[in-house]
N, CA, C and O atoms as a GROMACS GRO file, in nm:
protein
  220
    1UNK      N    1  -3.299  -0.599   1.189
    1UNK     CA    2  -3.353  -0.526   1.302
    1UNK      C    3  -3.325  -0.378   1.286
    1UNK      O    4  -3.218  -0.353   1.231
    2UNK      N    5  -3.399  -0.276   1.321
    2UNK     CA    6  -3.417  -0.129   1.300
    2UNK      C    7  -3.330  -0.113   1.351
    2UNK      O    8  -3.231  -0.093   1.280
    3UNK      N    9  -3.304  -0.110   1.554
    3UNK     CA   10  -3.231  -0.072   1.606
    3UNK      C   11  -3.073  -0.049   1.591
    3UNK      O   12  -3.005   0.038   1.645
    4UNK      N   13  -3.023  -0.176   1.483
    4UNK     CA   14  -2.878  -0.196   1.473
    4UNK      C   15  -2.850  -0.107   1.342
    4UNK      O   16  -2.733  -0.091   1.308
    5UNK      N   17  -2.947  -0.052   1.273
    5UNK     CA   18  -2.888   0.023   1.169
    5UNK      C   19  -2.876   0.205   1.264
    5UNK      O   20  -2.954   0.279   1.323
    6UNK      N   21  -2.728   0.203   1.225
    6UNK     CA   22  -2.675   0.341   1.277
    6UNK      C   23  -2.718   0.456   1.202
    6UNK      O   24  -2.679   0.563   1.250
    7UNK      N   25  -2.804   0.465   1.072
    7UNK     CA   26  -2.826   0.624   1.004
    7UNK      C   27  -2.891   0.697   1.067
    7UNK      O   28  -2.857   0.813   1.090
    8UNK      N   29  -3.030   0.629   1.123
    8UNK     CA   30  -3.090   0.769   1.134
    8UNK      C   31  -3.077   0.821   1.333
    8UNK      O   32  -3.118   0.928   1.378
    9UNK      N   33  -3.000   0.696   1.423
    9UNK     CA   34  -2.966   0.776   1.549
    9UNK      C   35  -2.875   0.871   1.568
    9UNK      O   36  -2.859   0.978   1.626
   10UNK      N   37  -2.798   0.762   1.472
   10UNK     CA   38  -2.598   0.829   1.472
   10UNK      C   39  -2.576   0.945   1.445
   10UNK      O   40  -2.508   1.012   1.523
   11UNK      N   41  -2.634   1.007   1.314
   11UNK     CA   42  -2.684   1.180   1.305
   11UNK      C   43  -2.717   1.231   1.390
   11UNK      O   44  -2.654   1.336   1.400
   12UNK      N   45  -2.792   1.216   1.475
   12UNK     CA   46  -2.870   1.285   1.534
   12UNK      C   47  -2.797   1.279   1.668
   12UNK      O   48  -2.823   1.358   1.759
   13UNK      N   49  -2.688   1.166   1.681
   13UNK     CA   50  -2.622   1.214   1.826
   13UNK      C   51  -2.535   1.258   1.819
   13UNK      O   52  -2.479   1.303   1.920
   14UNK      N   53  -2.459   1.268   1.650
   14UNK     CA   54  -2.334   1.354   1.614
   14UNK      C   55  -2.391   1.520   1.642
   14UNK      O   56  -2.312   1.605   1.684
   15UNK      N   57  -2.474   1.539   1.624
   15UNK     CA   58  -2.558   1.681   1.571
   15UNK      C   59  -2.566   1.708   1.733
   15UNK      O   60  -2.508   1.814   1.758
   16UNK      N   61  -2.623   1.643   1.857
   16UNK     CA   62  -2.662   1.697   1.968
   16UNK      C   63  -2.561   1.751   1.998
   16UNK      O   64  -2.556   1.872   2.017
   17UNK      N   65  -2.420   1.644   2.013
   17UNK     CA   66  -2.335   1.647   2.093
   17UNK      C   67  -2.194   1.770   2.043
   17UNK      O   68  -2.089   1.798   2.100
   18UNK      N   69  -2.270   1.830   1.885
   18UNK     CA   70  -2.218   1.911   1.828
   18UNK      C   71  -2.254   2.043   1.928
   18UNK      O   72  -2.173   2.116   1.986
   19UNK      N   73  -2.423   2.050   1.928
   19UNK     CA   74  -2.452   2.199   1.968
   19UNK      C   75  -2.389   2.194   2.109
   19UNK      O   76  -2.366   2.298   2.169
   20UNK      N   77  -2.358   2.060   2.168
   20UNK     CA   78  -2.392   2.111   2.328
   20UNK      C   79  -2.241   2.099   2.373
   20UNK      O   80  -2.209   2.102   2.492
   21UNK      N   81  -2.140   2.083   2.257
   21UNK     CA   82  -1.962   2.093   2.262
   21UNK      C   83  -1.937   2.233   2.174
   21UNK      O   84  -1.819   2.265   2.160
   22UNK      N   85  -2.016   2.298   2.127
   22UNK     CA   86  -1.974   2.418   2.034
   22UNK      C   87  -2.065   2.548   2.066
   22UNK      O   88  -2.024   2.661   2.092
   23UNK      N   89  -2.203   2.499   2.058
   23UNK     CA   90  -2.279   2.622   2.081
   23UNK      C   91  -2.344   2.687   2.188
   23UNK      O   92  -2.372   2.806   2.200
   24UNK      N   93  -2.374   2.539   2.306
   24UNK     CA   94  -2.368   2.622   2.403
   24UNK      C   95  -2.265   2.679   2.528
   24UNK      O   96  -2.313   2.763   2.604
   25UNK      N   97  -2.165   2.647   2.543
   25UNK     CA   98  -2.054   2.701   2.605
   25UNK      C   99  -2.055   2.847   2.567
   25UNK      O  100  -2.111   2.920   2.649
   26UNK      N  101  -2.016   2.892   2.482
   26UNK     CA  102  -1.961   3.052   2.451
   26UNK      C  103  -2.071   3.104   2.532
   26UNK      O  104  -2.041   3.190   2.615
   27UNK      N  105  -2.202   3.064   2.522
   27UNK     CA  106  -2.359   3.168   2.543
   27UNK      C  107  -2.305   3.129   2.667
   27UNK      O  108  -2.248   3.229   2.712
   28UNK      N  109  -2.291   3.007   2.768
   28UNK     CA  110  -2.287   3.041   2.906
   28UNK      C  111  -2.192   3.079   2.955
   28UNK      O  112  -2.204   3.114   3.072
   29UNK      N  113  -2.050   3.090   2.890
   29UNK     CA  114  -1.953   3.160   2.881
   29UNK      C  115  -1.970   3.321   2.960
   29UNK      O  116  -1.939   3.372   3.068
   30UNK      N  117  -2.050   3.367   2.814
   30UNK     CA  118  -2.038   3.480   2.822
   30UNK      C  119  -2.164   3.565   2.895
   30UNK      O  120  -2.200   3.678   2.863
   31UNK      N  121  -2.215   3.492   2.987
   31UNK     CA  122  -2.292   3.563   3.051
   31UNK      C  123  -2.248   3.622   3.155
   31UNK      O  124  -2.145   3.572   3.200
   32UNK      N  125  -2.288   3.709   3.208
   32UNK     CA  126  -2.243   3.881   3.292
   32UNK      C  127  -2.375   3.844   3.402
   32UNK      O  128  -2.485   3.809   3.359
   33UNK      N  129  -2.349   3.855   3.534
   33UNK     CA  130  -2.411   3.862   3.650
   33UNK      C  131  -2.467   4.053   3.628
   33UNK      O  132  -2.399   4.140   3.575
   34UNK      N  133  -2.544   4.062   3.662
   34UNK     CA  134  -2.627   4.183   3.691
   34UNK      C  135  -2.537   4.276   3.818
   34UNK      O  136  -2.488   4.389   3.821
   35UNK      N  137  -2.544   4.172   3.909
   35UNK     CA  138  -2.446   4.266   4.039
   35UNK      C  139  -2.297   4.185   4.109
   35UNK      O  140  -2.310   4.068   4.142
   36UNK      N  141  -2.226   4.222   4.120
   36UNK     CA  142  -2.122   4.148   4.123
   36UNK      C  143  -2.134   4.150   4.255
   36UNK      O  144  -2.157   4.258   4.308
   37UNK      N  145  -2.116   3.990   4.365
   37UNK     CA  146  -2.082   3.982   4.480
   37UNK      C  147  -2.021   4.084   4.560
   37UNK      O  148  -1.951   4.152   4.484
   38UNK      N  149  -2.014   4.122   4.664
   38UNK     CA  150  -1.884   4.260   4.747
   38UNK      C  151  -1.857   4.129   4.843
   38UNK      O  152  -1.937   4.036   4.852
   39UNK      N  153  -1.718   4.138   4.922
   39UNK     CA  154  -1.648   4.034   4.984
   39UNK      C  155  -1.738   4.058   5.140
   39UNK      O  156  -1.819   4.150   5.127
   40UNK      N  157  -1.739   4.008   5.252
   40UNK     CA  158  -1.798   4.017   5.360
   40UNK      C  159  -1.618   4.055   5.429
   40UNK      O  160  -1.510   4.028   5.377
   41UNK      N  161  -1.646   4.121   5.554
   41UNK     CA  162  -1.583   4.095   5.601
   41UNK      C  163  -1.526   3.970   5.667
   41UNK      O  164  -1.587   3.868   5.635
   42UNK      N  165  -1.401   3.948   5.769
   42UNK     CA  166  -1.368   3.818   5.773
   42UNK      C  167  -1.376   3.821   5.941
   42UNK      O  168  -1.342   3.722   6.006
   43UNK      N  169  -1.421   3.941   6.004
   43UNK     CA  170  -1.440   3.914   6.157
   43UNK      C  171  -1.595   3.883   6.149
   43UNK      O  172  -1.678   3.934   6.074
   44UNK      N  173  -1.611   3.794   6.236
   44UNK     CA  174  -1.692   3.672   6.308
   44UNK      C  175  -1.777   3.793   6.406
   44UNK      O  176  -1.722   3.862   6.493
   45UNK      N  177  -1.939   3.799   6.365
   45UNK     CA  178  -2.039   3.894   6.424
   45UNK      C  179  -2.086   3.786   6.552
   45UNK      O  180  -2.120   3.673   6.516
   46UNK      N  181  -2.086   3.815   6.689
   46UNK     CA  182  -2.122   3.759   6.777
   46UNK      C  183  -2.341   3.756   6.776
   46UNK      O  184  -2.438   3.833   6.771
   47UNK      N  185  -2.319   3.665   6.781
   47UNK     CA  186  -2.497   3.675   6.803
   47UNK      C  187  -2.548   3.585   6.926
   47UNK      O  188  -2.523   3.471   6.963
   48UNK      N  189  -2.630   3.687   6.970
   48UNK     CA  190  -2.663   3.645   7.144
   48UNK      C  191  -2.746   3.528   7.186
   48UNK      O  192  -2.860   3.551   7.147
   49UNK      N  193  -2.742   3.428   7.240
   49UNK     CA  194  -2.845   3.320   7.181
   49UNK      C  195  -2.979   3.350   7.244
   49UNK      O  196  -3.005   3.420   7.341
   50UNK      N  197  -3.059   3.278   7.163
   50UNK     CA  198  -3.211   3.279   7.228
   50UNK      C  199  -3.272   3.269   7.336
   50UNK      O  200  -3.277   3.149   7.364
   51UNK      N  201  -3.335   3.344   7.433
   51UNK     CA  202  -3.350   3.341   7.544
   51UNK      C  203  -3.518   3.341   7.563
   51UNK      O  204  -3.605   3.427   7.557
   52UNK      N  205  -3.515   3.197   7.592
   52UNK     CA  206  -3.665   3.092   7.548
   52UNK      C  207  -3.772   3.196   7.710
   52UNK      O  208  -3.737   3.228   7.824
   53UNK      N  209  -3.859   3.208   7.658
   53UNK     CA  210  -3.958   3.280   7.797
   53UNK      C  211  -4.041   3.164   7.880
   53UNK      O  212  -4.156   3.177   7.922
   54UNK      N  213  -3.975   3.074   7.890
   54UNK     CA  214  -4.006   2.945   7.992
   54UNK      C  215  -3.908   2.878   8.010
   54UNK      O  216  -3.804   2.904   7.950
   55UNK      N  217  -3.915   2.801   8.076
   55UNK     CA  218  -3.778   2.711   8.172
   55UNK      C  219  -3.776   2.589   8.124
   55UNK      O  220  -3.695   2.507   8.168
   0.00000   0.00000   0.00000
């Protein structure tokens, strides 16, 4: 049976699991945001509730 011979998958899942444990980490690593977050303040803005124009 094809399926039970390991050459030609087994490569090919040594090889994926190569790029996606070695090569792509560093690249998402090293990516840089464009604008860096600023903190919000931590006091609580009151907002007035909706005041519906029917009863």
């Amino acid at each position: 049976m094809p399926q039970l011979d390991p050459s030609p998958w087994f490569a090919m899942l040594i090889f994926s699991w190569l790029v996606f444990l070695i090569v792509i980490p560093p690249k998402v690593m090293a990516h840089v945001f464009s604008n860096e977050p600023t903190l919000q303040s931590a006091e609580k803005r009151f907002t007035d509730p909706w005041t519906w124009p029917w009863p």
